[in-house]
N, C-alpha and C positions, 0 to 999 in steps of 0.2 A: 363474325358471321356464323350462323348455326349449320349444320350439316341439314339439310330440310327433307321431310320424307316426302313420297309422290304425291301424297292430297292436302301438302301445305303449300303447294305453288303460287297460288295468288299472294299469300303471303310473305314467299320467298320474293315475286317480282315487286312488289311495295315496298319490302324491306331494303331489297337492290337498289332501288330509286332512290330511298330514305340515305342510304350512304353515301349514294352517287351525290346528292344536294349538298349534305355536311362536308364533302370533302371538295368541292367547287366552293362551298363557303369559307373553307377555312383557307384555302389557297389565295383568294380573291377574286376568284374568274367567277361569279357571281353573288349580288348581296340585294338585300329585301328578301330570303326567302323562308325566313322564319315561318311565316303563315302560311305556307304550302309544305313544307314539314311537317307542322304541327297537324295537317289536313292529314298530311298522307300516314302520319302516326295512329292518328286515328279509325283510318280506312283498315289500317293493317293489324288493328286491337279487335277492329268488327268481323275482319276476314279470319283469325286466327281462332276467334270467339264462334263463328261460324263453324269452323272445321274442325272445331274439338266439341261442338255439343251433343252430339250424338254418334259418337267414334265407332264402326261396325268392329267386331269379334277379331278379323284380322288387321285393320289400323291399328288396336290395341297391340296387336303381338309385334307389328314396327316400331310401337311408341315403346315398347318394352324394354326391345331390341336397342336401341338409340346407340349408337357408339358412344356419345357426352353426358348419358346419362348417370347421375352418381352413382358408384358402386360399393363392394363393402367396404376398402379402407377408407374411402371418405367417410361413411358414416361413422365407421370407428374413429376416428379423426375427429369427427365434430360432436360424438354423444359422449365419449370416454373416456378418464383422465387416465395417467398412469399405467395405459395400456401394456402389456409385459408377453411379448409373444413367445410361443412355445414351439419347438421344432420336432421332429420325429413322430414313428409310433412306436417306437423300441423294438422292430423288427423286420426291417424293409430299408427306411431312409423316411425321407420327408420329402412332403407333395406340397407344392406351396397354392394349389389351387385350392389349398382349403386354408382359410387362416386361423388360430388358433389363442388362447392366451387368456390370461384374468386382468381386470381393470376394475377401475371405478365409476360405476353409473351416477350419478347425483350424490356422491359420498360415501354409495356401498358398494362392497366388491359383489363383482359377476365373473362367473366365466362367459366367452364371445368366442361365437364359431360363426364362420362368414366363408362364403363362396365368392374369391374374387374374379371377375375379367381381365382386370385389367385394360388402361384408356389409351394403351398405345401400341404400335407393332410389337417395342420390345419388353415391356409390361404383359400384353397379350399371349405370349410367347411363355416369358416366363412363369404366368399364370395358367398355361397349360387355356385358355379363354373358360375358366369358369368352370371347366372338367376334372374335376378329384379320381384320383387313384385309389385303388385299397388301402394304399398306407395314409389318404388324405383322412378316409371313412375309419383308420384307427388309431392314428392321432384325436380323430373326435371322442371316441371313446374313450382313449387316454384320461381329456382335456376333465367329458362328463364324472368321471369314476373320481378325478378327483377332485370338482367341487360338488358330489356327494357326498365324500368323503368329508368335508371341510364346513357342509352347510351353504355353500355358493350357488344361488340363481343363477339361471343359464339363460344367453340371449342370442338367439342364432337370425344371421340375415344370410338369405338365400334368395344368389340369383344364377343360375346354371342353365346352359340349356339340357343338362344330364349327365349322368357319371359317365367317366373316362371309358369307351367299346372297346381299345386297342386289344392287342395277340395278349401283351405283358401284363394291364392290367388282370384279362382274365384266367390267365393262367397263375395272378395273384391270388386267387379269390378275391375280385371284384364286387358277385354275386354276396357272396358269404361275410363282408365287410358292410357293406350297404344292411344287410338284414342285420348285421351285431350293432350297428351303431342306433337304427331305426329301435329294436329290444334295449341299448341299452338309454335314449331318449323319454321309451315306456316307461322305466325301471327307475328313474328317477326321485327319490326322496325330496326334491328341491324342487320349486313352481321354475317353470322355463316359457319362456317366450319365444315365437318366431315370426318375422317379417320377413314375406317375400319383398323384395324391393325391385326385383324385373322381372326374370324369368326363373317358374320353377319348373324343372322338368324333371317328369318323373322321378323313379330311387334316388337318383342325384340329389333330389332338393330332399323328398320325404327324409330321406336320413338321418337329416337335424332338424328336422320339421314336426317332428310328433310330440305337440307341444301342449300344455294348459291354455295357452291364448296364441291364438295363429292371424297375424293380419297381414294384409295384402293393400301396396299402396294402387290406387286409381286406378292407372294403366297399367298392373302386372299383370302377367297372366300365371297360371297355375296349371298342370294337364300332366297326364300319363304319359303323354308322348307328344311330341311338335306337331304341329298343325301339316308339315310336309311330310312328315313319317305315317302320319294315320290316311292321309290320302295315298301313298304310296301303298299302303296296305289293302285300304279299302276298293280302291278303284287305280291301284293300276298308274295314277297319273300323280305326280307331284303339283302340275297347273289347278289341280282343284282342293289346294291349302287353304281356299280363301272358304271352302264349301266347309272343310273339313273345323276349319276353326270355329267357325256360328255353331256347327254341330255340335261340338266336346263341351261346351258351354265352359270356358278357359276364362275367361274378365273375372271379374273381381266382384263383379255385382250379380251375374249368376252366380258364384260361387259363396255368397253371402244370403242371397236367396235359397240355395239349399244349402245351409247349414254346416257349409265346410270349412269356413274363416267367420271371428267373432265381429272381425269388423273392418272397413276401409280407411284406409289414409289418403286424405285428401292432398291431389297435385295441384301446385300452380297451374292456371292457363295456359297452355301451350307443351304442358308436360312435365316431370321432373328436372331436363335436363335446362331446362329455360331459368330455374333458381333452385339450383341444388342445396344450399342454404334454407331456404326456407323449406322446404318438405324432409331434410335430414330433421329440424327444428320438432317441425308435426308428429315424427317417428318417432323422436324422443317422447312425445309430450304423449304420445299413444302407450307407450312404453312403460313409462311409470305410471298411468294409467291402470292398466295392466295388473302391473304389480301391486298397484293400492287394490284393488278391487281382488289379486287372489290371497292377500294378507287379511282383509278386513275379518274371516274368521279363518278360524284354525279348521284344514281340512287335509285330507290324505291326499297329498298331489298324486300318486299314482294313481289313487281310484276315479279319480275326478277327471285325469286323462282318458284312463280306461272307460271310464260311462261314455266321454265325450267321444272317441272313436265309433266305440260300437254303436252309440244313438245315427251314426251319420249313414243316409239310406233306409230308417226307418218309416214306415208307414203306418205303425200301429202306435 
């Protein structure tokens, strides 16, 4: 059974039913009901197809949100051989809400910088949920200087709802970790990629986000700030997240329409978390994509970053 968000309920209640039938079948206590299965499977393919065709601004930031939805180590799991994780930032300790390491994509080494949540209380925990410290923001830096260093493409997934606010981290420099890691993504010698895959939020994600090719799967969202913190700001009330999210224009198709991500990845039906498999599948195949399209001629990846930020908000 799925964890189901508040506007897939018809769906949750067919799906309940669909169970309820299978497990009266399987037990014995009722039989012929193949053809009313098969009905109510269908009902609940129309009702899901329904409720995901025109997702408003805040459904998306639940669909984001998902608790089941895959996060970075699965992907690193299912795009990367040889994966080789890295720990520390040689002056602090190690954040493990940031993950770290060189691997192999389709046969060539990358480095891989990912923001985990982790899928469970003690995972969640351990993951700090997806919130990097200074020492997360300089282990990335670490990770970048040396596949600069080395000639290594860099491939960042980012799902965060924002760098770590605590007393500690800011008294780490916080602040001044976030902006060295975001200058040293700039600074780059090497074509980098980055894929939000849920939530990016604010400095937290930009950090390892300032990329040559920046995609965003379906239902991610992208923003300065959460949908709860800017209506907290603007008005005072947290109840008006849902006014605040339409407004920021956060989806992935505004933000593709103004010219802030190259491109979308498409979700299954029903979301990521319904076949995390296959949409890990699509991020790869976007990926080397990617990569084939900033190899095909020889260019200054840093300059080609730089034009690409500065063009974003132009008008002329």
């Amino acid at each position: 059974m799925f964890n189901y968000l508040d506007f897939e309920k018809p769906v949750a209640d067919l799906e309940g039913k669909i169970l309820e039938l299978k497990k009266l079948s399987e037990s014995g206590e009722a039989v012929d009901v193949g053809d009313e299965i098969a009905r109510l499977e269908k009902r609940s393919q129309d009702a899901l197809r329904e409720a995901y065709r025109q997702l408003t601004p805040w459904q998306k930031v639940q669909v984001a949100r998902h608790p089941d939805r895959p996060h970075c180590l699965d992907y690193v799991r299912g795009l990367f051989s040889d994966f080789t994780p890295l720990a520390g930032d040689r002056a602090f300790g190690e954040d493990q809400a940031l993950v770290a390491g060189f691997a192999r994509f389709r046969g060539e080494s990358v480095a891989v910088l990912g923001l985990e949540k982790g899928n469970d209380t003690q995972t969640r925990l351990k993951h700090n949920f997806g919130s990097a410290r200074p020492e997360g923001y300089r282990k990335a830096v670490r990770i970048m200087e040396l596949a600069d260093r080395y000639g290594i493409p860099v491939v960042s997934l980012v799902d965060t709802a924002g760098a770590y606010p605590g007393i500690g981290a800011e008294e780490r420099g916080q602040a001044e970790a976030i902006a060295t890691s975001t200058s040293a993504c700039l600074g780059l010698k090497v074509p980098n990629i980055s894929v939000v895959i849920g939530e990016g939020g604010s400095g937290g994600a930009i950090a390892i986000a300032v990329a040559n090719k920046v995609y965003m799967l379906e239902h991610s969202i992208y923003s300065v700030i959460s949908p709860e913190g800017a209506a907290s700001i603007l008005w005072r009330d947290t109840t008006r997240s849902k006014d605040a999210a339409t407004s920021m224009k956060i989806t992935a198709q505004d933000l593709l329409g103004l010219k802030i991500i190259d491109a979308i990845i498409s979700e299954p039906l029903g979301g990521a978390h319904r076949a995390p498999d296959v949409v890990i599948r699509a991020a790869g195949e976007q990926i080397a994509t990617g990569f084939a399209e900033l190899g095909a001629e020889p260019i200054d990846y840093r300059e080609h970053r730089r034009e690409k930020f500065l063009a974003m908000g132009r008008t002329l």
